[in-house]
Each structure stands twice: as structure tokens, then as C-alpha cells.
C-alpha positions as CSV (number, residue, x, y, z in Angstrom):
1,X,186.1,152.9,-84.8
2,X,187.9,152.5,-81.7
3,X,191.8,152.4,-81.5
4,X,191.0,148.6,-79.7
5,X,188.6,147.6,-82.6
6,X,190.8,149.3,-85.5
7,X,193.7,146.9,-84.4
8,X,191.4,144.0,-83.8
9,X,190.2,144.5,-87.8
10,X,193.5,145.0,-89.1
11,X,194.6,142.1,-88.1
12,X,191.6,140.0,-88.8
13,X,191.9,141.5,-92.4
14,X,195.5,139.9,-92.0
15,X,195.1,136.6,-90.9
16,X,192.0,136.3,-94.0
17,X,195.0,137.1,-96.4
18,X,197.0,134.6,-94.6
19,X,194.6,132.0,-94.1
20,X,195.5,129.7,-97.5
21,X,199.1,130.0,-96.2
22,X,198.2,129.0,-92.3
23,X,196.3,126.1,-93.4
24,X,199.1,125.0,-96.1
25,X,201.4,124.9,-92.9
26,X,199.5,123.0,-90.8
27,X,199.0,120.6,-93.2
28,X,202.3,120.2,-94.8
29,X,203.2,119.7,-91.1
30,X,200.7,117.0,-90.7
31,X,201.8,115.4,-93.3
32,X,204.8,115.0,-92.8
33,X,205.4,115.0,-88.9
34,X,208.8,114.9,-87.1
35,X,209.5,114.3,-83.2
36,X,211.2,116.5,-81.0
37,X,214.3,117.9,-81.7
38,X,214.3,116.4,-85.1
39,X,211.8,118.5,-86.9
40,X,214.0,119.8,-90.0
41,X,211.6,119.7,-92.7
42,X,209.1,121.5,-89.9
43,X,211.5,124.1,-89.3
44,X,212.6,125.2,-93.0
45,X,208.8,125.2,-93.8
46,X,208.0,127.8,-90.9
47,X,211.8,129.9,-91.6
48,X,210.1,129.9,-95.8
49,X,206.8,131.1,-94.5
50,X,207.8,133.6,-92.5
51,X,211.0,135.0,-94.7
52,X,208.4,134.9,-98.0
53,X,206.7,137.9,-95.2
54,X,209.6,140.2,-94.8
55,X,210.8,138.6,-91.6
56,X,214.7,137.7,-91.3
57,X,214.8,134.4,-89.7
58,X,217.9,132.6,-87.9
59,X,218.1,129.0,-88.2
60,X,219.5,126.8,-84.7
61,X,219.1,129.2,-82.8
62,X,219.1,128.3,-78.5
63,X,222.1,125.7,-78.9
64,X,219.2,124.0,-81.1
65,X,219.7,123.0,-84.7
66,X,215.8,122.6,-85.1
67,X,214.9,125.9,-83.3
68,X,214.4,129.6,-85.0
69,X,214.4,133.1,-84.3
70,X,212.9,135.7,-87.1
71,X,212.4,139.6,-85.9
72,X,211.5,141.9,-88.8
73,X,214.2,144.4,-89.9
74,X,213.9,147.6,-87.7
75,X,212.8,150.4,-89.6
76,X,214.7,153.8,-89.8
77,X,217.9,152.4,-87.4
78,X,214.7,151.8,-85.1
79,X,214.0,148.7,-82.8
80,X,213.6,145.6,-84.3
81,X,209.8,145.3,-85.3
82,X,209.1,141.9,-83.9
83,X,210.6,138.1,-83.0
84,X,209.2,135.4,-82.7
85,X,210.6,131.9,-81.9
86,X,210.4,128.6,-81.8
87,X,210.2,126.8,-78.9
88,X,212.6,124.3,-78.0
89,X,215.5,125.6,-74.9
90,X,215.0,124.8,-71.7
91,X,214.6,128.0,-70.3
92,X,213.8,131.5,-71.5
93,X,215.9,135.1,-71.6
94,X,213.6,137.8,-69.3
95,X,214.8,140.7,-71.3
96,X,216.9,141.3,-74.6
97,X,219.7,143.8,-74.1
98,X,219.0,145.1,-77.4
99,X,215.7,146.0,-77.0
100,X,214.1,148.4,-74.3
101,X,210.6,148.0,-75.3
102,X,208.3,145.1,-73.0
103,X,208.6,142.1,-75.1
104,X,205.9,139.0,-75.8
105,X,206.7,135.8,-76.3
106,X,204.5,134.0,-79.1
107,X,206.1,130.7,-78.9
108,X,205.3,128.4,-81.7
109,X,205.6,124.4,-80.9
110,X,205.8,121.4,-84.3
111,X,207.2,118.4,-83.2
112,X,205.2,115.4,-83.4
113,X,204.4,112.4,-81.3
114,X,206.1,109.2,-82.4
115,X,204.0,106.7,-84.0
116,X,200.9,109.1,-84.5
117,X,201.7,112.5,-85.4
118,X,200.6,115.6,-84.6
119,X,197.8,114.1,-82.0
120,X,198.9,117.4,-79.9
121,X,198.0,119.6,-82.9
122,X,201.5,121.4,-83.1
123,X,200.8,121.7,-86.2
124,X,197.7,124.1,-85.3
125,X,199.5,125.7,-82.3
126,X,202.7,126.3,-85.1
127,X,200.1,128.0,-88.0
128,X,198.3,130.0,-84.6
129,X,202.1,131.2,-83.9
130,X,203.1,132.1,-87.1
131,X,200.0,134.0,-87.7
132,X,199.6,136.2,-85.0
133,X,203.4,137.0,-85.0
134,X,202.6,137.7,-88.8
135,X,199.4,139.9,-88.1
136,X,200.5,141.9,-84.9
137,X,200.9,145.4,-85.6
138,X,204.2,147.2,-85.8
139,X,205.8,149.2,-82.9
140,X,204.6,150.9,-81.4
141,X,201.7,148.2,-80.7
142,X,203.7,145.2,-80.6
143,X,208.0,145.1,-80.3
144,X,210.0,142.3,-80.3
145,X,207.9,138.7,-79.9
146,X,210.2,135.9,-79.3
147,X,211.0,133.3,-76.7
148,X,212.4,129.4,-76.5
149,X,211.1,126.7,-74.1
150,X,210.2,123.1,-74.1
151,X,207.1,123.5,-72.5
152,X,205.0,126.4,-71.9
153,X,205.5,125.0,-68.0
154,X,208.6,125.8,-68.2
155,X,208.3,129.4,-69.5
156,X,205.5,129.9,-66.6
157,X,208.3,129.1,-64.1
158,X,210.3,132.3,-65.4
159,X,208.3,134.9,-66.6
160,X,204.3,135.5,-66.4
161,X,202.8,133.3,-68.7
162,X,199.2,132.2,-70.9
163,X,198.7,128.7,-72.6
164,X,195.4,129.4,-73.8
165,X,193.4,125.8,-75.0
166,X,191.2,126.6,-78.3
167,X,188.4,123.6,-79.3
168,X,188.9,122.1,-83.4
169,X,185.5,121.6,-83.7
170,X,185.6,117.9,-83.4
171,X,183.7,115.1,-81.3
172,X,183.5,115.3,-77.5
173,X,185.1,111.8,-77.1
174,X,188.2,112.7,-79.4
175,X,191.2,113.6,-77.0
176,X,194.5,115.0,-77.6
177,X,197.4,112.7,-77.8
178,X,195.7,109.9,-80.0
179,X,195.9,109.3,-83.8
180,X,191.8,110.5,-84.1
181,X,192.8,113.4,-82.3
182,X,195.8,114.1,-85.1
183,X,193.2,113.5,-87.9
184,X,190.9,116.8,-86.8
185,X,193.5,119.2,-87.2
186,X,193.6,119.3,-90.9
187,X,189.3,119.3,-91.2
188,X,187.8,122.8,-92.2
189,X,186.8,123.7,-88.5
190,X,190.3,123.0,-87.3
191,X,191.6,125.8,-89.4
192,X,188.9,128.1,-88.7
193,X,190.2,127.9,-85.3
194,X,193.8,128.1,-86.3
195,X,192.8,131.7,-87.6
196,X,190.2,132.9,-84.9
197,X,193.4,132.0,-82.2
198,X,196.4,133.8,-83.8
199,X,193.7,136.7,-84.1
200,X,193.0,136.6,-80.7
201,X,197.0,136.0,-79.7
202,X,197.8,139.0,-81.8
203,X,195.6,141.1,-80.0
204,X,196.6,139.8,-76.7
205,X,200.1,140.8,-77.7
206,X,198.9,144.3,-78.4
207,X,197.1,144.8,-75.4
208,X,200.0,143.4,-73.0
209,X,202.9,146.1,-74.9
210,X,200.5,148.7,-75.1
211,X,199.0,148.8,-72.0
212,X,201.6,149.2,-68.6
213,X,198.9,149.0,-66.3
214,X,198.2,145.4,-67.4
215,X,202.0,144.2,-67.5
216,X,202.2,145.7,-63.9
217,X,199.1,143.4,-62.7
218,X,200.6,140.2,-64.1
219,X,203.9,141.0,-63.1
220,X,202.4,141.7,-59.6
221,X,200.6,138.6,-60.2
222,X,203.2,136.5,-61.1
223,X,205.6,137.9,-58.0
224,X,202.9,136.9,-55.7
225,X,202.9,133.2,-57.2
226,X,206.2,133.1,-56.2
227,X,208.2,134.8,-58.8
228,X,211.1,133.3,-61.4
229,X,212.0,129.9,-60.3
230,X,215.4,129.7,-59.8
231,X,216.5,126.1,-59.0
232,X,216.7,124.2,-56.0
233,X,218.4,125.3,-53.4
């Protein structure tokens, strides 16, 4: 077996393990949905998920009380293993000063829409998050994860960016942002999907801090786009 394919096993072989966990989130977070910047209940249930792994998590973090930060302790006096965070500043730090490793931002979203819940599936996008910070390798593969931002827009503006779209396996005429839409996220395909993405995100991870020649094409990429937006002028 490959280097590539051992990775992309190992953490399949992770997320199966995590898969009653994952789907537990995302539906104790359907359940019980909270809009933005008042998603307490949300934010304890990901900082108990991801402690009961190892990770150390910091709780209102960003100027934020509902946003986190978890890394895993570094090993040896090493690097930290991995961050991850949640996503709710309004702008996101290029590089850690403690850290000299590339970093990648898995950025995990879980506020609600008022009225209808999670008819963005935050709760899917906040189980895809936590699992593929969770299954990621440890350094050398992957060192540290983290990042805040309102809106993956917003990120893209600073730093090279992916919001990848994944289907739930529902109807074709069920759209995001209505109450049918929140109901699919907790069906059986739905969570299928929650695990094949955080698979996929971990090994996206992987390939970006393992491989320079890739972070040197989308920072190339990115810098022809325009570069970090810096305000108006």
C-alpha cells in the first residue's frame, strides 16, 4: 500500500470508530439548534467531544464567548499536534508565531437559522469538522488545524481558501435554508456523507502540509486573484 492510500485508510478506519459519535453530534445539534453567536449548548457539546479525544480545548476564544480553539498536546516538547476552531471572528491570523509548520484551517460552523434550524446543515458541516480534525494524522502529516471566520468568504479574502458543497442524499427540490432542508440532515444518508466528507477533508489536509509543491500553486494562485484583502483604501 501506498504512503497516499495508507493515510487515506487510516483515517477511514477513524472516522468508522467515530461514526456513532459524529452522528450523535449532528443530531444533538439538530435538536437543539441555537443562532449565531448564541450557540452555548453547541459549543460545550463540540469542546466534550473533542476533549473525551485527547484534544485540549479553549473555550471564547476570538473575543467570542461561543467560539473554540482545541490543538492536541505536543508530544515530546514538540509542536502542537493539531487545532482546530470554530468559526465565528471576523477575520483570520495568516500564521501562528508558535508554530513554524504550514498550518490548515478546518473550520467548523453550528449556529442555526432562526425559526427553522439547522436548514444550512451546520450541524453536518460541525460533525465533518470535528471529524477530520479528529482523524488527520499526526505531524508530520498534518500540524496545527485551526482558524476563525464568519463566513468561509471571508477567510477566502485572507488566505487561499476551499468550501467544498457535499449532497445529503435527499430530493432534488429540497434546498438549503428551509425547514425540509433541516429535516435531511439527521436521515441515514445525511450522515453517510457527514463521514465520507471529514474523510475526504482529512486527506485534503494531509496532502496540503505534506506536499510544498501544492501550497506553492495555491499560494501562487491565490496572489494572482489578487492576494489578502486588506480594506478599502
Amino acid at each position: 500500500m501506498t504512503g497516499a492510500a495508507s493515510v487515506d485508510a487510516e483515517v477511514a478506519a477513524t472516522l468508522e470508530t467515530l461514526r456513532p459519535e459524529l452522528a450523535r453530534l449532528a443530531r444533538e445539534l439538530y435538536d437543539e439548534p441555537e443562532i449565531g453567536f448564541a450557540e452555548h449548548a453547541s459549543d460545550a457539546r463540540l469542546a466534550a467531544l473533542l476533549t473525551s479525544h485527547g484534544a485540549e480545548v479553549e473555550v471564547g476564544v476570538f473575543g467570542l464567548p461561543t467560539a473554540l480553539r482545541a490543538t492536541f498536546p505536543a508530544a515530546d516538547g514538540g509542536a502542537p499536534a493539531a487545532e482546530t476552531s470554530d468559526v465565528e471572528a471576523s477575520d483570520v491570523e495568516a500564521s501562528d508565531p508558535e508554530a513554524s509548520a504550514p498550518h490548515f484551517a478546518i473550520i467548523a460552523e453550528y449556529d442555526a437559522l432562526p425559526g427553522i434550524g439547522h436548514a444550512c446543515g451546520h450541524n453536518i458541516i460541525a460533525g465533518v469538522a470535528v471529524g477530520a480534525f479528529l482523524a488527520a494524522p499526526p505531524p508530520p502529516a498534518v500540524v496545527p488545524q485551526g482558524g476563525p471566520s464568519t463566513d468561509m468568504g471571508n477567510v477566502s479574502r485572507i488566505v487561499p481558501s476551499i468550501h467544498p458543497s457535499i449532497g445529503l442524499g435527499g430530493p432534488d427540490d429540497v434546498f438549503p435554508h428551509n425547514a425540509d432542508f433541516a429535516d435531511l440532515t439527521v436521515l441515514p444518508p445525511a450522515l453517510d456523507a457527514l463521514v465520507d466528507a471529514a474523510a475526504a477533508l482529512a486527506a485534503t489536509a494531509v496532502d496540503d502540509v505534506a506536499d510544498p509543491d501544492l501550497r506553492a500553486a495555491a499560494a501562487s494562485e491565490f496572489e494572482a486573484s489578487g492576494g489578502p484583502f486588506r480594506g478599502e483604501s
